[in-house]
N, C-alpha and C positions, 0 to 999 in steps of 0.2 A: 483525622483518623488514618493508621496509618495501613496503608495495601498490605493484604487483601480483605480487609475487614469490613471492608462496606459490601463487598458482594455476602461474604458468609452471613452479616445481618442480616439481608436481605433473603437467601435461603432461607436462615432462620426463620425467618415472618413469617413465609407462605409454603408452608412444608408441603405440604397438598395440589400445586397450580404446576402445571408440566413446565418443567426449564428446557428439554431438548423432546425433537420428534426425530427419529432417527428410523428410517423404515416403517415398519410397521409396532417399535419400540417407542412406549414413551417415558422418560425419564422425568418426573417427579424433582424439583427441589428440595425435596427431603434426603429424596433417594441419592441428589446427587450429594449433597449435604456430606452422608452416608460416605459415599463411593472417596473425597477429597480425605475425607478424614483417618479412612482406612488403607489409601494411598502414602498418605504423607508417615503413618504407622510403618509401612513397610519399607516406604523410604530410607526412615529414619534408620533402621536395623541394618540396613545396607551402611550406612554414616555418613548421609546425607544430611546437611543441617544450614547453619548460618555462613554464608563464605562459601559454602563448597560449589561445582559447578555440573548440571548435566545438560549433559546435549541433545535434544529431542527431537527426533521426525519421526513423524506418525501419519497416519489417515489424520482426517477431519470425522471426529466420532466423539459421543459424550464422556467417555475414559478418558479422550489425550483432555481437552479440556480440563477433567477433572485433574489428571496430573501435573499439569501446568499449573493450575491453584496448589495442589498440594505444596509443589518444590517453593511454590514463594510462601505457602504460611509457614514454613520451615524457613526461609529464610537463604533458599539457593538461589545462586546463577541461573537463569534458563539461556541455554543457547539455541535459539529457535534454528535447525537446521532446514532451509528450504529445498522443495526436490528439486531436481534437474541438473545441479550442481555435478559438472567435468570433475574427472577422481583430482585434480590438480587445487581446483578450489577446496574440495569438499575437504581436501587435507589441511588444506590450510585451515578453513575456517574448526577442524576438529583437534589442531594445535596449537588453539586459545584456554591453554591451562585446565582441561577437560577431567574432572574428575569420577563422571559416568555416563554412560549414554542410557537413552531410551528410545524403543524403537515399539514396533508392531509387528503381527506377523506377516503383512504386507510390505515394510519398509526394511527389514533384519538382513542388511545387506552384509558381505563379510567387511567388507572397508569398515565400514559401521560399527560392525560388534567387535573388532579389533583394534579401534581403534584408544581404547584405556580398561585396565581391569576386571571394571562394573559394567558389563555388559545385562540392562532389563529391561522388560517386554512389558506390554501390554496384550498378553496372551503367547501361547507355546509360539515359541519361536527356539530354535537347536542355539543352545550355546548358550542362552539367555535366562536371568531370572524375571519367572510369569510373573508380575506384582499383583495378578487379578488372582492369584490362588495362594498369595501370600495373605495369613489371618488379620496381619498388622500387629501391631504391641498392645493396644487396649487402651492408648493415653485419648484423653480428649483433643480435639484439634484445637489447638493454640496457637495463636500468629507468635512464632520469636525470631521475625527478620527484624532486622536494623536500619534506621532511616538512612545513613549514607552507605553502605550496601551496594551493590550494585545488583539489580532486580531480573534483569536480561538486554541481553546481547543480541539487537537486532541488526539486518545486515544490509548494505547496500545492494545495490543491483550488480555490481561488478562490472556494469559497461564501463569501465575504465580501466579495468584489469582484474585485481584480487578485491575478494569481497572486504568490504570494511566493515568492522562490530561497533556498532553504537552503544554504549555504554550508559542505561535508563538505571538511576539508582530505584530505592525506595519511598524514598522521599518525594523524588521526581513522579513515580505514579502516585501519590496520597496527595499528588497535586494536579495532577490530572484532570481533565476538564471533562473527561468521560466517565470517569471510576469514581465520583464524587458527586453525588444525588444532593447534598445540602447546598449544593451552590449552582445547582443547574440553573443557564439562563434559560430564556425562551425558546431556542433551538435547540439546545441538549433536549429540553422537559419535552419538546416537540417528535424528535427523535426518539426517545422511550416510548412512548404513543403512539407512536406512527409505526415503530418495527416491533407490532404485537406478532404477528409472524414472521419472522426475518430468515431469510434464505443466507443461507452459513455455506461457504464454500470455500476452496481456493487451500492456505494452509495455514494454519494458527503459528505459524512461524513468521508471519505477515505483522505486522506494527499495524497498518489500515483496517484490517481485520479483527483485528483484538479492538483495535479502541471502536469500532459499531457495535461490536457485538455486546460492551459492555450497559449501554443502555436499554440494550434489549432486555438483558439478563436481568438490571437491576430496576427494569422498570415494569416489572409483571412478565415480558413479553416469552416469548417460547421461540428458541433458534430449530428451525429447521434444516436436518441436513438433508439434500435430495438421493435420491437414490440414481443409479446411470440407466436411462431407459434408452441411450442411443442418439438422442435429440438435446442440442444447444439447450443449456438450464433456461439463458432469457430467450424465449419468451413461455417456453412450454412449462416449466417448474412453475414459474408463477400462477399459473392457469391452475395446473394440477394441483399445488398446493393452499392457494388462494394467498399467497405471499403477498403483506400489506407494506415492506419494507427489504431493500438490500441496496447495494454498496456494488459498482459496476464499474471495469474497462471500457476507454474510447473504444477498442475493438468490440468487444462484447456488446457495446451500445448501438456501435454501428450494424452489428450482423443481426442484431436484432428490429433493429427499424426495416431492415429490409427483407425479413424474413414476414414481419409483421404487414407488410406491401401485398405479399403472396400468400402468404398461407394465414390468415386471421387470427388471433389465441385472443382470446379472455383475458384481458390482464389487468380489466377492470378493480382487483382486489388492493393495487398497488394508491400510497399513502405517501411516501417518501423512496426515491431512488436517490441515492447518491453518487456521481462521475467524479473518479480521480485516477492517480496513476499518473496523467500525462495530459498534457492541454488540448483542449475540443476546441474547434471551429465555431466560431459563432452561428453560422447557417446551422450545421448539424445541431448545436444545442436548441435553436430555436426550433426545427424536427423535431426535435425529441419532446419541446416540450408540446409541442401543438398534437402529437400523437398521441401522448401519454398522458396529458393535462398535467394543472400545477401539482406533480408531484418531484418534479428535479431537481437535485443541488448539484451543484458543482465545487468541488473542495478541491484544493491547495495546499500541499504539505510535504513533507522530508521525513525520514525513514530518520533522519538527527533532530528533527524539532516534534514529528507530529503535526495535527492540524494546524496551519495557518490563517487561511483566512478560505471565507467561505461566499459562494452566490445562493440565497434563496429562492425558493420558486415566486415569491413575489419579489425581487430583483428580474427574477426574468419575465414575466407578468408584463412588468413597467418598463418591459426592454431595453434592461440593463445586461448584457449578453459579451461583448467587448472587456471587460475583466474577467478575476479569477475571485474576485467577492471583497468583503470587507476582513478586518484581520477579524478572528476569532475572539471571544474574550479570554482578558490577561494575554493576549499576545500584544507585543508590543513590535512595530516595523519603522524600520530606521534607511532612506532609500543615501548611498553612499561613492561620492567620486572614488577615482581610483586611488585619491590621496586618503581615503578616510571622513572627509569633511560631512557634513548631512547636507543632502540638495532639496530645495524647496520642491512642493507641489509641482506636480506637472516633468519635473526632470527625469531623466535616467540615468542611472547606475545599476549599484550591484545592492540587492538584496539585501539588509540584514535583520536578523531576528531574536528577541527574548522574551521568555516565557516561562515559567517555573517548573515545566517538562522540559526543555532541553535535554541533551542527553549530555552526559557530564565528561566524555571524549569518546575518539577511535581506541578500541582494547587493543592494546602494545603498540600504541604508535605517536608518543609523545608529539614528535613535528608536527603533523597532520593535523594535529588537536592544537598545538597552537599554532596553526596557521588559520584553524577554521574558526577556533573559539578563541575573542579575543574581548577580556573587560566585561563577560557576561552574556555577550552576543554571538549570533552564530553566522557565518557568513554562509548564506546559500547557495553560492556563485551561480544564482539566475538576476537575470537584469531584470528592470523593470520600472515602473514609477508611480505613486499614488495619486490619485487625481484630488480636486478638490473637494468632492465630493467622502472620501475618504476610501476608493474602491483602491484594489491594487492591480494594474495590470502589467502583464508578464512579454517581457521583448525577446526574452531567448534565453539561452545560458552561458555562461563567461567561460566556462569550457568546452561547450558544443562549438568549435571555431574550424575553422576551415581556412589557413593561410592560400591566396589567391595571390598570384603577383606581389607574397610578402605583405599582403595586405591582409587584415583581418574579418572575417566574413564569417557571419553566427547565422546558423542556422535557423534557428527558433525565427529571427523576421521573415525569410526566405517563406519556409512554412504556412506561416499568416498570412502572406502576400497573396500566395497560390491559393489559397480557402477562403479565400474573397470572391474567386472568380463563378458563375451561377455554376458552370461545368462541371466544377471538380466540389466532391463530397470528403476528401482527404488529402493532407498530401505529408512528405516526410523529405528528408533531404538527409545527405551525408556526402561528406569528403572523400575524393581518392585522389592518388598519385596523380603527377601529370608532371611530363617530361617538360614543357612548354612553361606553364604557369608556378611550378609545384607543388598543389593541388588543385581540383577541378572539383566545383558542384555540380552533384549530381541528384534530381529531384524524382522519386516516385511519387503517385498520383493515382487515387482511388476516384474514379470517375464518379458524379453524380447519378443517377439512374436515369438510363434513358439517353444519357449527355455524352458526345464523345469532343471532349475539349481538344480545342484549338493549340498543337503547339506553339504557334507562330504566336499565338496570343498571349500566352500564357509567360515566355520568352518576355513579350516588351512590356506585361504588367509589372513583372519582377523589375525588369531595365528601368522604368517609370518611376517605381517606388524606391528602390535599395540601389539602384547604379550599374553601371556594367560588370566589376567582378563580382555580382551576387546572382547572374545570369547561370542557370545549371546550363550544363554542356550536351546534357543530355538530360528530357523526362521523361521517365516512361511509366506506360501506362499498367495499372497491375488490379487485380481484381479486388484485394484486399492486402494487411499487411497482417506479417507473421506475428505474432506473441510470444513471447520471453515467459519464461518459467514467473519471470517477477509480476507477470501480468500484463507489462507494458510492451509499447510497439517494438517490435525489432528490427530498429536500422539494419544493425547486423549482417541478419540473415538479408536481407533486401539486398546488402553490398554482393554478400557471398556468392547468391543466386544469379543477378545480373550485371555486377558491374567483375566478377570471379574473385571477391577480393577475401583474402582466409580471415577467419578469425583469431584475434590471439587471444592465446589464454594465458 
């Protein structure tokens, strides 16, 4: 059945059961039903259809949602614009063939509304047409996208430079492991159950995002947006909203274990959390889950593939904590030398992956897409190896490298090493110059609580396990790590701050 028709069914069903709590507003799956259909109406009259492409930032509110469905039962592009985005990116990523934008009155920046023709709102915004005070044309809402299509343009993090657009056709979502109720294994079916409240945050410009949210929606449940009361959402939203389900940063996870130390919350309500983004330490998962009980997964995934492979809360139960889970179903993982060949059980290489979500390339950038997609498969360029067991665990990534003495030095073990130690509750590493070596590692380290780890120590664990050039030259000690617009850690800023090194854009 092809996207987005299994959600509209699914409204259709239970026209009466709240789909969003928004404030002190609740939206109805009828209402919203309603709201998509009289979107895609106004769309349409603007000439918004099959092929064409708009570019949307907005709040996180039940409108942009509903807009977001509209433009795909029409059959548009969605280019999920994330916020935080330097005017240098945001140009970029707004001169991928943009045939309208869509903003808010909160988001209606001039870059924004300048940046093609169709400049529309989701409510008065100067310059903009409101789509909320347009009547619509009167047609029924009918899906006429196309299965090879390209459905939206989701974007990398750009810690490598300029954002890259993933390229998800139609097809690709109407195979989707989330958007598809008729083939739900026992962890999707589990997931729609478990996030009958689901705490919705962050930005629907987000790939990880969309795809939780989907079996909230389609599985009875009601997405909850929070309102800002001043205080971190984990742990206090859950409490106040009695949130049985959401989808969580290493940082977020972390600030909340230790907020949860001091100040107590209620968070009893919770069914399923799920950690992604960026790889947790084994001790801290095991925190999390001894605090939280068996409600934690841990997930694995690419902004080009989607979910890969997952840890359940009975994996971590049975103290299985050391991977990043088993592959997902219909994912298929392929662990590969540098020549291409497939390495047995237990070896390392580089990642690779297929699955009938793939994303079907980088938008405008031929090379890159075949360098990444090659025969069906996606190369992840993170290491790693599958045990015999069938878990997959992750050794770093084939471009987080750090030339040392011309030698090649990944960060990702470096990391692992240090998050062994009882001392240390984090740790993060990045390259910089060095006159001597030409580059030098450099390791931050988010102390345990209570613990003020041992340099000296910390030094010959690294020396012990990875060698002398994978020794940082300096770590230092930091309260926490900054967060990236994408959700994830930011080396980055970390360099920026203490070792003065700029950022480039």
């Amino acid at each position: 059945m092809l996207f987005p028709h299994p959600l509209l069914d699914a409204l259709r069903a239970a026209p009466g059961s709240p789909a969003f709590e928004h404030g002190d507003r609740i939206v109805s799956r009828g209402e919203l039903l309603e709201l998509i259909r009289r979107l895609a109406g106004a769309m349409r009259t603007v000439g918004l259809g099959p092929g064409r492409a708009v570019a949307v930032r907005t709040a996180v509110t039940p409108e942009a949602f509903a807009a977001h469905m509209a433009a795909h039962a029409l059959g548009c592009r969605v280019v999920g614009v994330r916020p935080g985005y330097p005017p240098g990116q945001l140009a970029h990523v707004l001169g991928m063939g943009i045939d309208a934008v869509l903003v808010d009155p909160t988001t209606a920046t001039p870059q924004l509304l300048a940046a093609t023709g169709k400049a529309l709102s989701l409510g008065p915004a100067a310059g903009a047409n409101d789509l909320l005070e347009h009547p619509g044309d009167g047609r029924p809402l009918t899906v006429t996208a196309r299965p090879g299509d390209v459905a939206a343009l989701t974007f990398t993090s750009g810690s490598t430079g300029r954002p890259k657009g993933c390229a998800i056709t139609y097809q690709a979502l109407s195979e989707h492991w989330a958007w598809q109720p008729r083939v739900w294994g026992p962890v999707a079916a589990g997931f729609a159950r478990d996030f009958e409240r689901y705490l919705l945050f962050g930005t629907l410009a987000s790939m990880v995002v969309m795809e939780f949210l989907a079996p909230c929606l389609l599985g009875g449940g009601t997405a909850v947006i929070p309102e800002d009361d001043g205080r971190p959402i984990f742990p206090y939203a859950i409490e106040r909203y009695r949130i049985t389900g959401s989808i969580i940063t290493v940082p977020r996870l972390s600030q909340m274990l230790e907020l949860l130390k001091n100040e107590p919350a209620d968070v009893g309500s919770l069914r399923a959390l799920m950690v992604s983004g960026s790889p947790i330490g084994p001790g801290r998962l095991r925190a999390a889950a001894q605090r939280l009980g068996p409600v934690v997964y841990q997930g694995y995934g690419q902004t080009e593939a989607g979910n890969v492979a997952m840890l359940t809360p009975e994996h971590i139960a049975a103290g299985v904590v050391e991977p990043v889970g088993r592959p997902h179903p219909g994912v298929e993982i392929s662990v590969r030398d540098d020549d291409g060949h497939e390495l047995p059980a237990g070896r390392t290489g580089e990642i690779h992956v297929r699955s009938p979500y793939l994303m079907r390339g980088y938008w405008g950038d031929e090379e890159e897409t075949r360098d990444t997609l090659r025969d069906g498969w996606l190369r992840t360029r993170d290491l790693g190896h599958v045990d015999r067991d069938g878990f997959l665990h992750l050794s770093g990534r084939s471009r987080d490298v750090i030339m040392v003495n011309a030698m090649v030095v990944y960060a990702g073990p470096i990391e692992r090493v240090l998050t062994t130690h009882p001392d240390v509750a984090e740790a993060y590493v990045a390259g910089a110059p060095d006159e001597g070596t030409g580059e030098a590692v450099h390791a931050f380290v988010v102390p345990a609580e209570g613990r003020t780890p041992d340099r000296r120590e910390l030094t010959a664990l690294v020396r012990s396990h990875l060698g002398a050039d994978s020794v940082p030259q300096t770590i230092t000690m930091v309260p926490g790590v900054p967060v990236a617009t994408s959700g994830k850690p930011d080396k980055h800023a970390l360099s920026e701050q203490f070792l003065r090194i700029p950022r480039q854009h």
